[in-house]
C-alpha positions in Angstrom: 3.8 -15.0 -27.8 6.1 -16.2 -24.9 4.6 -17.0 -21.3 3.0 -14.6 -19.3 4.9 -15.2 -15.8 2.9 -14.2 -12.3 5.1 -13.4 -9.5 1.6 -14.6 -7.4 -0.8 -16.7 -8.0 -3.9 -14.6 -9.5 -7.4 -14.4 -9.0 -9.4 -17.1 -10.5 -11.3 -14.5 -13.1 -7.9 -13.1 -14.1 -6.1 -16.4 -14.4 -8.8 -17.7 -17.3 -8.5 -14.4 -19.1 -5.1 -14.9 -19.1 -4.9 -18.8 -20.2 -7.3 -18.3 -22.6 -4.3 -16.1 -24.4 -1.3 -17.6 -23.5 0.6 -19.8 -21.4 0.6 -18.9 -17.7 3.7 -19.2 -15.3 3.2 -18.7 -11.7 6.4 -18.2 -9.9 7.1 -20.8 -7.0 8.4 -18.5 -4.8 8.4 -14.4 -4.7 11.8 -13.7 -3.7 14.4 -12.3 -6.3 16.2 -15.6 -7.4 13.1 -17.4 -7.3 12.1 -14.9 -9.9 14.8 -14.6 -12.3 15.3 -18.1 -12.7 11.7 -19.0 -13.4 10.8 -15.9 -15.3 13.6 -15.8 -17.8 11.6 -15.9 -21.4 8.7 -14.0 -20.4 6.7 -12.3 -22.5 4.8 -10.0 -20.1 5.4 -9.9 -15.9 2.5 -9.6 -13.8 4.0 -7.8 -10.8 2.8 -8.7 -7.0 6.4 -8.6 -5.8 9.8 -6.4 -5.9 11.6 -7.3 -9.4 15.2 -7.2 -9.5 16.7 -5.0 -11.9 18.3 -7.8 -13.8 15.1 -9.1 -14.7 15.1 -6.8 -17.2 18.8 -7.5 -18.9 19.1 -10.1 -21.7 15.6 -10.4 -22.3 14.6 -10.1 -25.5 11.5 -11.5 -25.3 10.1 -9.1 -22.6 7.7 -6.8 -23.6 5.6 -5.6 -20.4 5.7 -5.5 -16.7 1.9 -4.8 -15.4 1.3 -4.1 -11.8 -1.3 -6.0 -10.1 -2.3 -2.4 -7.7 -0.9 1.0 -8.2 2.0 1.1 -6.2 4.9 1.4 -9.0 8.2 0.6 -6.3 8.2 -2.6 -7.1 9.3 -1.9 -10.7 12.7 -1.2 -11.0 11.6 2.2 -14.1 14.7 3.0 -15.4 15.7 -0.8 -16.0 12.4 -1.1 -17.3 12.6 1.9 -19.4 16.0 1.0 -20.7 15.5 -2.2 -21.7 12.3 -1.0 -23.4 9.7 -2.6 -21.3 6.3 -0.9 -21.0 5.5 -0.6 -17.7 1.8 -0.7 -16.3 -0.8 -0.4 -13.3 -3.7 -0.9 -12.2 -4.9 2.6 -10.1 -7.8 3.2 -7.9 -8.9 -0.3 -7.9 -8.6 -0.8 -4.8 -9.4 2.5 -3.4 -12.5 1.7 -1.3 -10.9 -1.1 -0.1 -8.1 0.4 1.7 -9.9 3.4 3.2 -12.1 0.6 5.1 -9.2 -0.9 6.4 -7.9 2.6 7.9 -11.3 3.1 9.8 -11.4 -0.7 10.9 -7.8 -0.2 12.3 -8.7 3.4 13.7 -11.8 2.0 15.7 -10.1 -0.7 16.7 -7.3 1.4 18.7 -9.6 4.0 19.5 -11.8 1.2 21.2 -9.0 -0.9 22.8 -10.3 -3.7 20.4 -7.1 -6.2 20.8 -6.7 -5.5 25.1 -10.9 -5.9 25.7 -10.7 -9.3 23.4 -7.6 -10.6 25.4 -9.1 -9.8 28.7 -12.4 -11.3 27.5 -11.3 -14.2 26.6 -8.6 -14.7 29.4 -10.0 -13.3 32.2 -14.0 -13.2 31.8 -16.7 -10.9 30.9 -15.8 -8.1 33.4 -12.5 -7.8 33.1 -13.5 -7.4 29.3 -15.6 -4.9 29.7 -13.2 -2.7 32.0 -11.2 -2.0 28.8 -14.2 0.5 27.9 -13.1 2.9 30.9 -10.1 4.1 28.7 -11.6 3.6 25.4 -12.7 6.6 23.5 -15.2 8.1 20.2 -13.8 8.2 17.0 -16.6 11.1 16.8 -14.9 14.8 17.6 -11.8 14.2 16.9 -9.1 15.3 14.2 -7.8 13.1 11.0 -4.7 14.1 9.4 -4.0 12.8 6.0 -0.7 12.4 4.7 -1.4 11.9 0.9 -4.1 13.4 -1.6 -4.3 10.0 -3.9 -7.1 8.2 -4.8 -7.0 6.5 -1.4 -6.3 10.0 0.3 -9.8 11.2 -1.4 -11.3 8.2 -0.3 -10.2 8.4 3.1 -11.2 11.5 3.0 -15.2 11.3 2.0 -15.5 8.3 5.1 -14.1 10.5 7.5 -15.6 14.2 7.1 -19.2 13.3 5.4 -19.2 9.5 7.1 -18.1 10.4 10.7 -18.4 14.1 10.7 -14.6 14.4 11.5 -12.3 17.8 11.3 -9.7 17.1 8.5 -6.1 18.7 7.9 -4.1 17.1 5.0 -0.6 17.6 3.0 0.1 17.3 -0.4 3.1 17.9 -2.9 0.1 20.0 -4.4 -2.3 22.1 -2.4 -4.4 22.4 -5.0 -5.4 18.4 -4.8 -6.6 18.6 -0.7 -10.6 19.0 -1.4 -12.7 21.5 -0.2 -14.0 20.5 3.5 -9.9 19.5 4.4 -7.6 22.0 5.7 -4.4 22.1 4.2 -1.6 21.9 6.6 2.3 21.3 6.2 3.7 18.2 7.5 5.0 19.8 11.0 1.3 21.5 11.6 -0.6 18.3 10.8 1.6 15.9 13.0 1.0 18.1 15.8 -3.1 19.1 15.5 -4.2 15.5 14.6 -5.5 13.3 16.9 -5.2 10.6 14.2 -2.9 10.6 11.7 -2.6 8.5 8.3 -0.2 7.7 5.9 -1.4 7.1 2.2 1.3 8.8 0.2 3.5 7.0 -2.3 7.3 5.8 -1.2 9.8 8.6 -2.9 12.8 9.9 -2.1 11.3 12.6 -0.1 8.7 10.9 1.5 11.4 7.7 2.4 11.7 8.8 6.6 9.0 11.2 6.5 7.5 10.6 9.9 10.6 10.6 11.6 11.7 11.4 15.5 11.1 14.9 15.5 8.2 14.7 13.5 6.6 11.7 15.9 7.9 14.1 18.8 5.2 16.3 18.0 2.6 14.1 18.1 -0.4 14.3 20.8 1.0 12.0 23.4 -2.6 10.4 23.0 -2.7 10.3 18.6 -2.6 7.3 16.9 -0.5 6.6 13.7 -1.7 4.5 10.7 0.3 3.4 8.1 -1.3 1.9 4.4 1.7 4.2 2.7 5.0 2.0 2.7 7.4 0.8 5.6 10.5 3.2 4.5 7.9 6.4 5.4 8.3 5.6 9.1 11.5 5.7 11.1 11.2 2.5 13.0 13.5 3.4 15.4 11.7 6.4 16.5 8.6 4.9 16.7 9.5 1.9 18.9 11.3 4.7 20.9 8.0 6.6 21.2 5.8 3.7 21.9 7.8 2.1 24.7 8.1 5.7 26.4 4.2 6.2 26.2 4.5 9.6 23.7 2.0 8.2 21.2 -1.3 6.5 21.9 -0.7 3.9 19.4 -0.2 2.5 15.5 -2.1 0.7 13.1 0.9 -0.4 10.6 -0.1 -2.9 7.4 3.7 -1.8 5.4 7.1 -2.7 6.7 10.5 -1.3 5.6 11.0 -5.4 5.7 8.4 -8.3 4.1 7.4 -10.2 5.9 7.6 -8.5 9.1 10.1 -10.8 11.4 7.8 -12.7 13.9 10.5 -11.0 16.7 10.1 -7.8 15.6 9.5 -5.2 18.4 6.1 -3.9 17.2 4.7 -7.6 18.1 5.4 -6.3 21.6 2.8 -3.8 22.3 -1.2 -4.3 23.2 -1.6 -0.4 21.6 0.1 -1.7 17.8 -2.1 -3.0 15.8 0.1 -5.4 12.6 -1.8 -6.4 9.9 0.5 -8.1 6.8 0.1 -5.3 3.8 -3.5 -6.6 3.5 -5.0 -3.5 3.5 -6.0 -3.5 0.1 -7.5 -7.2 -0.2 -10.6 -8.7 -0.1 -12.0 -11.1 -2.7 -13.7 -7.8 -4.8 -10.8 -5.9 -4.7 -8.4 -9.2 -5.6 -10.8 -9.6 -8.8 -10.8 -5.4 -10.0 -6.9 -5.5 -9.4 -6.4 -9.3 -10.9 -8.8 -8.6 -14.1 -7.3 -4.9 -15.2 -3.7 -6.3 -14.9 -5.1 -9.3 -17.4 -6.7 -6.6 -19.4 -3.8 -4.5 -19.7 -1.6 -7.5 -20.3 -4.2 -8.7 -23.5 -4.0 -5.4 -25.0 0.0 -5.5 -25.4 -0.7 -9.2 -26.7 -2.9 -7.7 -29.2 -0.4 -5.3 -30.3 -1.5 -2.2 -28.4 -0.4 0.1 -25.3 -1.7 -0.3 -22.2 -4.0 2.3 -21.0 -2.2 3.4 -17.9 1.1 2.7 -19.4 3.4 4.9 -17.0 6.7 5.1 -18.7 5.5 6.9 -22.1 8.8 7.7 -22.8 9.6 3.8 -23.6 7.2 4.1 -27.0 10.0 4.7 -29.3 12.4 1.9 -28.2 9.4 -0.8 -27.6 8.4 -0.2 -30.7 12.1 -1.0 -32.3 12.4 -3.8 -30.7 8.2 -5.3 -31.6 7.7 -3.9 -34.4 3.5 -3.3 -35.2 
C-alpha cells in the first residue's frame, strides 16, 4: 500500500489509526501546488482542502479520496470518477456541532455581544451596559431555514422545542421540512424571518442564492447567518445592504474566498459577526470527523468499499484497475 497523504494535519485518535496501517503524509501547505507536488503516489487522500482536478490524472496508485466532513465541493467528482477513484465522507458528524455555533452567533447579534464587549472594555462598565437598550430576545421571534440536512434538522430541534421559536424552512423536497416547520419558498421565507440561516449545500442552483433582490426583502431588522458556503451569498449585495442599514446584521463562518482577506469589507462593521469556517470544530467533533475518515480509509486498505462511498457508479472501473 502507498502513503496515505493528509491535506491537514489530523486528529491525534485518527492519525494512530492511520500509522498503525500505513505510512502517513501530511501536506506542508493546503494550497493546490502544495498539494500535487507532495501528494503524487498516494494511495488514499484525506480531504480538508479543495483538490485540484489534476490530482487525479496519472495516478495510478490512487485509490480513494475520503472527506474529513460532509461537504463533497472540495472533490473535484467527475475527475474523481473518471480516474476511478472512490470517493467518500464523513456525514452528520458534526451535526450538533454546527447547530451550536448558529445559536451562539444568533445570540450574540441578537444581544449586541461584540459592541457591549468593546464598549466594556474601552469605555467602562456603563457604557457597556448601555448596549442592552437596543439589544433584543431571541424568544418570539421567526427562524428561517434554508436547508433540510442533517444540520437543517438539527437546527431545527434547538430552535422550535429548545427556544420555542416559529419556524419556516425550504427544501429541494418539501417532503424533508419536519412537522412543527412551515414550508415556505425561498421569496416567502426571506421576507417572514426575523432570522434567517443558511445550511444548504453549494450547487449550481444554490451558487447566489441569497442575492440583491432576495436580501431586499429582508426585515430591515433580520439577521443573516451563513454555515452553508461563501458562493450562496452575493457579497456585493450584502455589503450594499449592510452599509445602507437594510439588514440588522450577519453571522458569516464561509467565504466565496479562504481565508477571508484581513481588508475585506465585512471586517468593517460592529453588526457582522466573522468567524473562519469553524463552525463545525471543536475537539469532539475534530475526533468523530478525524476517526470515520480513518475508518473509511482502512476499509479500502483492507480491500473493501467505503460505507458512504458517494460515487457508486466508480465500482466497475475501481475494480479494473485493484483488482480483489
Amino acid at each position: 500500500m502507498s502513503f496515505i497523504f493528509s491535506t491537514h494535519p489530523l486528529h491525534p485518535a485518527a492519525k494512530a489509526m492511520l500509522e498503525a496501517a500505513s505510512d502517513l503524509h501530511v501536506a506542508s501547505a493546503p494550497d493546490p501546488e502544495t498539494l500535487l507536488r507532495e501528494g503524487r503516489g498516494a494511495g488514499i487522500v484525506v480531504v480538508r482542502a479543495p483538490i485540484p482536478p489534476a490530482f487525479f490524472e496519472d495516478a495510478p496508485a490512487l485509490r480513494a479520496a475520503i472527506r474529513h466532513g460532509a461537504g463533497l465541493d472540495m472533490v473535484p467528482m467527475e475527475a474523481a470518477t473518471r480516474a476511478g477513484v472512490l470517493v467518500a465522507n464523513v456525514p452528520a458528524v458534526n451535526v450538533s456541532t454546527v447547530a451550536e455555533h448558529v445559536f451562539l452567533v444568533t445570540l450574540a447579534l441578537l444581544r449586541r455581544f461584540r459592541q457591549m464587549d468593546r464598549e466594556l472594555r474601552q469605555s467602562g462598565w456603563a457604557a457597556g451596559r448601555a448596549q442592552s437598550d437596543a439589544a433584543v430576545d431571541l424568544a418570539g421571534r421567526t427562524m428561517g431555514i434554508v436547508g433540510m440536512g442533517n444540520v437543517g434538522k438539527a437546527i431545527f430541534k434547538i430552535a422550535k422545542f429548545g427556544f420555542g421559536l416559529q419556524v419556516v424552512a425550504t427544501s429541494r423536497s418539501p417532503a424533508s421540512v419536519p412537522e412543527g416547520a412551515r414550508f415556505l419558498a425561498i421569496d416567502e421565507l426571506v421576507a417572514e424571518a426575523d432570522i434567517v440561516v443558511l445550511c444548504c449545500p453549494l450547487t449550481p442552483e444554490t451558487t447566489g442564492l441569497l442575492n440583491d433582490g432576495r436580501i431586499g426583502r429582508m426585515k430591515p431588522e433580520a439577521i443573516l447567518v451563513n454555515v452553508s458556503r461563501g458562493p450562496v451569498i452575493d457579497d456585493a449585495a450584502l455589503i450594499q445592504a449592510l452599509r445602507d442599514g437594510r439588514i440588522g446584521g450577519a453571522a458569516l463562518d464561509v467565504f466565496a474566498t479562504q481565508p477571508l482577506p484581513l481588508d475585506h469589507p465585512y471586517f468593517g462593521f460592529a453588526n457582522v459577526i466573522v468567524t473562519p469556517h469553524l463552525a463545525g470544530l471543536t475537539e469532539e467533533s475534530m475526533m468523530r470527523m478525524g476517526t470515520g475518515a480513518a475508518s473509511e480509509a482502512l476499509r479500502v486498505i483492507k480491500g473493501d468499499l467505503p460505507v458512504n462511498l458517494r460515487n457508486p457508479e466508480v465500482i466497475e472501473h475501481y475494480r479494473r484497475r485493484f483488482p480483489a
